[in-house]
Structures are given as structure tokens and as C-alpha cells.
C-alpha positions as CSV (number, residue, x, y, z in Angstrom):
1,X,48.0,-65.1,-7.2
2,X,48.5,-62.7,-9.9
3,X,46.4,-63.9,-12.5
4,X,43.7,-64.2,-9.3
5,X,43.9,-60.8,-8.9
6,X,43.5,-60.0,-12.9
7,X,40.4,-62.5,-13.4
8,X,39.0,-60.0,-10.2
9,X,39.9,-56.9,-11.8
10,X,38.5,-57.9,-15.2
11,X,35.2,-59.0,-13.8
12,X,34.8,-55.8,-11.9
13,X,35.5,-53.9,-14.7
14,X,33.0,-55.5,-17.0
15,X,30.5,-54.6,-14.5
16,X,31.3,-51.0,-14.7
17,X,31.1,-51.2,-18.4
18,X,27.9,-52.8,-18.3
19,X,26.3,-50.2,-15.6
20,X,28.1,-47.4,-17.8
21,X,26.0,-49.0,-20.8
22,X,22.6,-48.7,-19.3
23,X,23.0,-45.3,-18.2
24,X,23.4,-44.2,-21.4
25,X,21.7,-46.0,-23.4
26,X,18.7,-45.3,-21.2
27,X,15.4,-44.4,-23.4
28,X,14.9,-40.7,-24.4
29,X,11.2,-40.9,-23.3
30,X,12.4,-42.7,-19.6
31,X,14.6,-40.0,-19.1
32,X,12.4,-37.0,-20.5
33,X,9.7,-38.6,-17.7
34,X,12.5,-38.3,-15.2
35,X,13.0,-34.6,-16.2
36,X,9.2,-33.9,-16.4
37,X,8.5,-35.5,-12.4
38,X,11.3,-33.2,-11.1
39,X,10.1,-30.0,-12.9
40,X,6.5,-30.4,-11.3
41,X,8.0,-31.0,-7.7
42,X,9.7,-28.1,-8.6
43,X,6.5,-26.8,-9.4
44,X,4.8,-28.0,-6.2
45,X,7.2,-26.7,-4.0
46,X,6.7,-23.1,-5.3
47,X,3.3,-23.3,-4.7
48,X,3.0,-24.7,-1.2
49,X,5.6,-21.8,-0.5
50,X,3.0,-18.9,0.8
51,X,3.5,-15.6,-1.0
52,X,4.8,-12.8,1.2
53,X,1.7,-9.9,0.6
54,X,2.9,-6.1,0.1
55,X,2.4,-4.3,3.2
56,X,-0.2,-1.0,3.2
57,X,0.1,1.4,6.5
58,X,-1.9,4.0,7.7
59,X,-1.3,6.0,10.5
60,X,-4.4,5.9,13.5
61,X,-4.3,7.2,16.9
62,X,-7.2,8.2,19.0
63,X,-7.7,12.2,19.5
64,X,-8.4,11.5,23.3
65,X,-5.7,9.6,24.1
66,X,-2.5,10.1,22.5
67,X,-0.5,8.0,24.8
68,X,-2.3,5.2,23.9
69,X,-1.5,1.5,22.4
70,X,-4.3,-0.3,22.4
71,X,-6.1,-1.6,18.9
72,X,-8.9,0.8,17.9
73,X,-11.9,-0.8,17.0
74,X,-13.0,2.4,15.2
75,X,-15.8,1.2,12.0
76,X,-13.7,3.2,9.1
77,X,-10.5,1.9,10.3
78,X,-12.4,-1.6,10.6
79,X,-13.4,-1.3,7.1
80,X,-10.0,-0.4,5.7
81,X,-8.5,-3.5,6.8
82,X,-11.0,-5.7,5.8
83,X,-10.9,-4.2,2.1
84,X,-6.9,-4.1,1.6
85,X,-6.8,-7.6,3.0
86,X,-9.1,-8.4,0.2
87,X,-7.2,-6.4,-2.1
88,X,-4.2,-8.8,-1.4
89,X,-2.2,-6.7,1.1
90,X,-1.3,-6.9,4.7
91,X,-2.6,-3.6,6.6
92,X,-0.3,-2.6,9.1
93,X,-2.0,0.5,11.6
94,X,1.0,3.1,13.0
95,X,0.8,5.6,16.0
96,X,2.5,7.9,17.8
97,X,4.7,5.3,19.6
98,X,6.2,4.5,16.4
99,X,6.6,8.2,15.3
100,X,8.2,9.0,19.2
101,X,11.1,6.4,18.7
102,X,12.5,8.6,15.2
103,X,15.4,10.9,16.3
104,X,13.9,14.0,14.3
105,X,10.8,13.5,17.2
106,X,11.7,16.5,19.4
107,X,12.5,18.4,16.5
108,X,9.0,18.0,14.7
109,X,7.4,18.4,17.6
110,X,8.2,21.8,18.7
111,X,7.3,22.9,15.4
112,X,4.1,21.5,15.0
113,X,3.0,22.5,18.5
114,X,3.9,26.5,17.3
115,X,1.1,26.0,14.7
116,X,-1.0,23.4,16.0
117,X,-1.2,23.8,20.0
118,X,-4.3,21.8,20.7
119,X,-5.0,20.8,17.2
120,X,-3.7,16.9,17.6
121,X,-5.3,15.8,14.3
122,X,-3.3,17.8,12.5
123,X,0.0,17.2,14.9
124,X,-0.7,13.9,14.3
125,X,-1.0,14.0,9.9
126,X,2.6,15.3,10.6
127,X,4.0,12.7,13.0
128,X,2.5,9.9,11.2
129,X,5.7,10.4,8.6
130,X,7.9,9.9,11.5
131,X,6.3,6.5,12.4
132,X,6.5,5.4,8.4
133,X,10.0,5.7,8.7
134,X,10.8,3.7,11.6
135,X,8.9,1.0,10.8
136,X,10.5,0.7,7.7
137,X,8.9,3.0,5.0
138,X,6.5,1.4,2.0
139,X,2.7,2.2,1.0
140,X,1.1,4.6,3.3
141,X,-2.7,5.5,2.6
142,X,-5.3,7.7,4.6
143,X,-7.4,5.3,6.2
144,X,-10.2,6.3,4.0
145,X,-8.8,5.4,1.0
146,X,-9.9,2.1,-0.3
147,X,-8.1,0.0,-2.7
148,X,-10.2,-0.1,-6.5
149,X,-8.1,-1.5,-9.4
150,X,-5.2,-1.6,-7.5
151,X,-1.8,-3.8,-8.8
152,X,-1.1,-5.4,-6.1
153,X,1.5,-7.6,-8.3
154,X,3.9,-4.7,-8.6
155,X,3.8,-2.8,-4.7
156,X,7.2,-4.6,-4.4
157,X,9.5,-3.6,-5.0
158,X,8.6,0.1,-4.4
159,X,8.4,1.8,-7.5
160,X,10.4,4.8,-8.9
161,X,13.4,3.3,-6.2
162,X,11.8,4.3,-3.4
163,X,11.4,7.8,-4.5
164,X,9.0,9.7,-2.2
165,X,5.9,9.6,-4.8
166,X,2.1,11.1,-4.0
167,X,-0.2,9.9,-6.0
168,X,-2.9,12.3,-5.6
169,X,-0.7,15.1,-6.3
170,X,0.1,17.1,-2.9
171,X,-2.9,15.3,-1.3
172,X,-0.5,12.6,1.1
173,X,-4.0,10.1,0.6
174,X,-1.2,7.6,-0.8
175,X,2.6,7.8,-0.9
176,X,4.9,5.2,-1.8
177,X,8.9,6.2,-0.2
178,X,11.4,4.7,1.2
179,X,12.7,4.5,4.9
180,X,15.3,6.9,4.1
181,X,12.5,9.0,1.6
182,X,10.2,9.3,4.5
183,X,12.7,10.9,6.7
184,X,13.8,13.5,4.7
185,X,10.7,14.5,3.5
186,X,9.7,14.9,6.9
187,X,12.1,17.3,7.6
188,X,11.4,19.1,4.6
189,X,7.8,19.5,5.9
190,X,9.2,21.1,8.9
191,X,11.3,23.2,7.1
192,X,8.4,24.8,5.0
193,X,6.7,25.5,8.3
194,X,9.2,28.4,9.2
195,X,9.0,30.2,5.3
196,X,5.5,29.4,4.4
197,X,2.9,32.1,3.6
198,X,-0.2,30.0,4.2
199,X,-2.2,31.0,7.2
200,X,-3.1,27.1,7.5
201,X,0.0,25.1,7.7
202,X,-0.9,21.5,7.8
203,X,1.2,19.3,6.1
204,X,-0.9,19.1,2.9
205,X,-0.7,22.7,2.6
206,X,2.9,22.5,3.2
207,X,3.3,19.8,0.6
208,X,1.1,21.9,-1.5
209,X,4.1,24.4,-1.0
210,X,6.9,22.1,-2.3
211,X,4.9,21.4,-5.2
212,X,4.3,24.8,-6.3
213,X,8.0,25.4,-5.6
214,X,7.3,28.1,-2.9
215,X,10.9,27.5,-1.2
216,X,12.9,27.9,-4.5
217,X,14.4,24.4,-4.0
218,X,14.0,21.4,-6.1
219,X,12.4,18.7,-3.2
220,X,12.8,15.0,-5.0
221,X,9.0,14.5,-5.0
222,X,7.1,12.9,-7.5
223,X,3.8,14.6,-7.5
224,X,1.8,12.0,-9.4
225,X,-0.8,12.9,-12.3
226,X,-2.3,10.7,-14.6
227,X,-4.2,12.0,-18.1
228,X,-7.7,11.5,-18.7
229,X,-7.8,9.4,-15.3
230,X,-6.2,9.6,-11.6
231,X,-4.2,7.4,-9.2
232,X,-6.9,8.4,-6.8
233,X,-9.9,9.0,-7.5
234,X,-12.9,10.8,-5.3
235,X,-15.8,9.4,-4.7
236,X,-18.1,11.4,-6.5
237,X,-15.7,10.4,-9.4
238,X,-16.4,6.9,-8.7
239,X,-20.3,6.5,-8.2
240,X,-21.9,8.2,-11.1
241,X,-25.9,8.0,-9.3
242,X,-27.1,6.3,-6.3
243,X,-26.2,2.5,-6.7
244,X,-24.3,2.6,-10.3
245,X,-20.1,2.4,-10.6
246,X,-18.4,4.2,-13.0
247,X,-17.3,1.2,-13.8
248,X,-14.4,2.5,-16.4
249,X,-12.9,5.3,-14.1
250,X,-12.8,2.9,-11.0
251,X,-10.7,0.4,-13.4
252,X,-8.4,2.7,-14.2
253,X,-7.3,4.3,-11.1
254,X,-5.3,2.7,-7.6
255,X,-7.4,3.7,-5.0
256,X,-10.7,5.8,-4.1
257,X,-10.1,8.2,-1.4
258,X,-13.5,9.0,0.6
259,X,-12.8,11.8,2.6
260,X,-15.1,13.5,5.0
261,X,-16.0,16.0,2.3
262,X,-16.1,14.4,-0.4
263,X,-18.6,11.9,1.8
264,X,-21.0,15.2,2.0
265,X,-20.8,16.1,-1.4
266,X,-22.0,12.9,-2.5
267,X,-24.9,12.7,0.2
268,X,-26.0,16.3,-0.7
269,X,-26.3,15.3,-4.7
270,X,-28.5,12.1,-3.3
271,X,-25.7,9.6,-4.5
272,X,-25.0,8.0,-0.8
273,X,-25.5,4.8,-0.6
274,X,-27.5,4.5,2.6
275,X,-31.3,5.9,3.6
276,X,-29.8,8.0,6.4
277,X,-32.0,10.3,8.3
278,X,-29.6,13.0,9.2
279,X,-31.4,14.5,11.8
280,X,-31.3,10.9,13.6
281,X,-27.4,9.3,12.8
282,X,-26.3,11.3,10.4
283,X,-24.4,10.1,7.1
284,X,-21.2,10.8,8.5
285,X,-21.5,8.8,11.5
286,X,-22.0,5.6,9.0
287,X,-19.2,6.7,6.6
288,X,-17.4,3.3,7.1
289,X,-20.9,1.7,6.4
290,X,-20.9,3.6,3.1
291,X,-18.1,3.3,1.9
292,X,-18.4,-0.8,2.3
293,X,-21.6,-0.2,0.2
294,X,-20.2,1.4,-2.5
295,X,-17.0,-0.8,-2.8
296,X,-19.9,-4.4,-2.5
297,X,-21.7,-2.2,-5.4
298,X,-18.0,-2.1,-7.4
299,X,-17.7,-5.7,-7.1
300,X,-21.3,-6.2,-8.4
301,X,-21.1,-4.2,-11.4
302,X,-17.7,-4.0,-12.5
303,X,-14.5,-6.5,-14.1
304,X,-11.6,-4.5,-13.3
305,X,-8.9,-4.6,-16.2
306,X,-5.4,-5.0,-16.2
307,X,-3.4,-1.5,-15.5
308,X,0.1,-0.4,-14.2
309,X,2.4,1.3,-11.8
């Protein structure tokens, strides 16, 4: 029985050797092969994974109704979301039932209405910080401000650690912050309402405020410039003559931002666009309409180059 049970363990052993043997003295080129087919699974399984786009926000809520929710279907706003999707970010559109759900609601609120009692556009370019911050913070942009040469690749993480940054200076056309940024810039806005010696106290003017240090406190906000070019740029800027790009200032800046007017300055020096007949529509009216024009026109003439947060 015993020398049964050693011819069994000697056979299975030999198999285990032999099995051993193979593995290792598989073929360097068999085994690179192996190596190769798993890395470009790898590879194909990173690619099927869809790539999460950096959200953009802007702040919209109709001037006659400020209780509502529904989707606007204004043109410009139309227009905006069309030409960040294409810039490779999701547009997300904020109102006042985001800004009403922030604690710091009430407080804003009284304040702004002291200065602004029937004014609701500019009640509103103070409530739409509010709403950033409870839906999360990020990129917020005026929703005239277009997307040029913008790197998309490096919106995320935020930049300077979600430090509240303006890119056009105290002009709030785009602002990168955090949640947490976005809050208490708000209620340093606020603040500046009550020691402020401007006549006109929209939130611009107060931001205009903290940048000139007219509260003798250091505020945490990077003011943005850029040398020789701009993180935003205005349209006039942008389009040197009716139909031709400046194709080397729109490649080196984020964003364009076409403001109402900046819109008229560029109609009244006979660089719009569109043959408008003022006296019929009115160039304003087809702003949206415009401002697709130019940006088709960009397309057209220009290769944007590589540039950096």
C-alpha cells in the first residue's frame, strides 16, 4: 500500500514539475504578446469610458417673472449653450430658486432691495452668486460671453484652489471660485454696499471697490490681468473690420464677452456682422444672431493655438 501511495505521489509531482517548466520556459515574444493584448484592453476600456465635461453656469431669470422655473427659450441664451457645448463644456442655466435656498438669502436681499427697489436686473447680478454657491460653485460666465480659445483641458480642477478669480478684472463676465469662495464673496459684496461712495452700487461697481481697496481690507480676490492680451476680450477687440478675426488676439484669450455696449460700439464703426436696418429690428434685437456670426466667421479664418490657465 505504501509504495502505492509513493508511485501516486511521484507521478503527481512530475506533473507539477512539468507544468512548472512550461510556464517558465514560455517564449519572451508569447509572453510580451500576452502583455501587449492586455495593455490595449486597458486601452479600450478607457476610451469607451465617456469623459465627464467641465461644467460652465450662468445665471438667467426672466425680468417679468421672477418666480418662475420654466426654461427660457431666450436667442442669446440659446446661443450660449450651443457655443460652450461646442466648446466641450456642459452649460448649466441658474435662477433665483437656486439663489433663494442659500442661508445668506434674506440677508442679501434686504440689502439689494435698499439700492435697487424695482431694479430686478441688477438684484438679480447680485443673487446670481448666491445660486453659484448652492449648486456647487465652478465656472460662471455672463451669458454673453462666448468661449474663443478656451482650455477646456484644464477647467478641472478649478484653478488657483478654488480661489475666487475674475478674469476680466472687476468685470464678474467670468469667475472661477469655489462653493465656499462664492459665499463669502457674496457677503463681502453686501458688505461694501453699506461703506461704498459710488452713487451706483451694482455689484460690479462694488467689486470695482474691493479691487481698488476702498474698504481697507485685503478681500482674497484674484483680479486677473494678462500682458499684451486679456482673459476676456471685447468684441471690438476681436473683429478687426466687418467679416475679418483678429485671428491672433482671439487665440490668445478664454472668452469674448459681447456685451450690450460693446454690441453698439461695433455696429456704430460698421463692424457688425449683419445688414440690420435699425429703424426696422434693430441690431440689438439680433445680438444672439451676431454674435453666432462672428464666432462661424472665427471658425473660418482662424487655427486657435495652444494656451494656458
Amino acid at each position: 500500500m505504501r509504495t502505492r501511495s509513493y508511485k501516486k505521489i511521484a507521478v503527481a509531482f512530475s506533473v507539477i514539475s512539468f507544468l512548472l517548466f512550461l510556464l517558465v520556459s514560455l517564449p519572451n515574444d508569447v509572453q510580451r504578446k500576452l502583455e501587449e493584448q492586455q495593455n490595449v484592453t486597458g486601452q479600450e476600456q478607457d476610451q469607451a469610458a465617456p469623459k465627464q465635461r467641465p461644467i460652465i453656469k450662468t445665471f438667467f431669470q426672466p425680468l417679468a417673472d421672477p418666480d418662475s422655473n420654466e426654461v427660457s427659450q431666450d436667442p442669446l441664451l440659446e446661443v450660449w449653450k450651443d457655443e460652450w457645448e461646442m466648446a466641450g463644456f456642459e452649460p448649466q442655466v441658474i435662477t433665483m430658486e437656486d439663489a433663494r435656498k442659500h442661508p445668506y438669502y434674506d440677508t442679501m436681499k434686504e440689502a439689494v432691495e435698499k439700492v435697487f427697489k424695482t431694479d430686478r436686473y441688477n438684484q438679480y447680478c447680485f443673487f446670481r452668486y448666491l445660486a453659484m454657491a448652492t449648486t456647487g460653485g465652478g465656472w460662471h460666465v455672463d451669458y454673453d460671453t462666448i468661449p474663443a480659445n478656451f482650455p477646456t483641458g484644464e477647467a478641472t480642477p478649478l484653478p488657483h484652489g478654488g480661489k475666487f478669480t475674475s478674469y476680466q478684472v472687476f468685470v464678474p463676465a467670468l469667475i472661477s471660485a469655489s462653493e465656499a469662495e462664492w459665499t463669502r464673496v457674496s457677503k463681502l459684496l453686501v458688505e461694501q454696499i453699506s461703506i461704498s461712495h459710488e452713487n451706483f452700487k451694482s455689484d460690479m461697481y462694488m467689486l470695482r471697490d474691493l479691487y481698488l481697496g476702498n474698504g481697507l481690507r485685503d478681500t482674497g480676490i484674484d483680479f486677473k490681468k494678462r500682458h499684451r492680451s486679456a482673459f476676456v476680450l471685447e468684441p471690438g477687440e476681436a473683429v478687426k473690420e466687418r467679416h475679418v478675426i483678429n485671428c491672433e488676439r482671439m487665440n490668445k484669450t478664454f472668452a469674448i464677452h459681447f456685451s450690450h455696449a460693446h454690441m453698439a460700439k461695433l455696429y456704430s464703426r460698421g463692424a457688425y456682422p449683419l445688414d440690420i436696418n435699425e429703424s426696422k429690428i434693430g441690431w440689438s434685437e439680433n445680438r444672439g444672431k451676431a454674435i453666432k456670426a462672428i464666432m462661424n466667421e472665427y471658425r473660418d479664418q482662424c487655427k486657435p493655438s495652444a494656451i494656458s490657465l
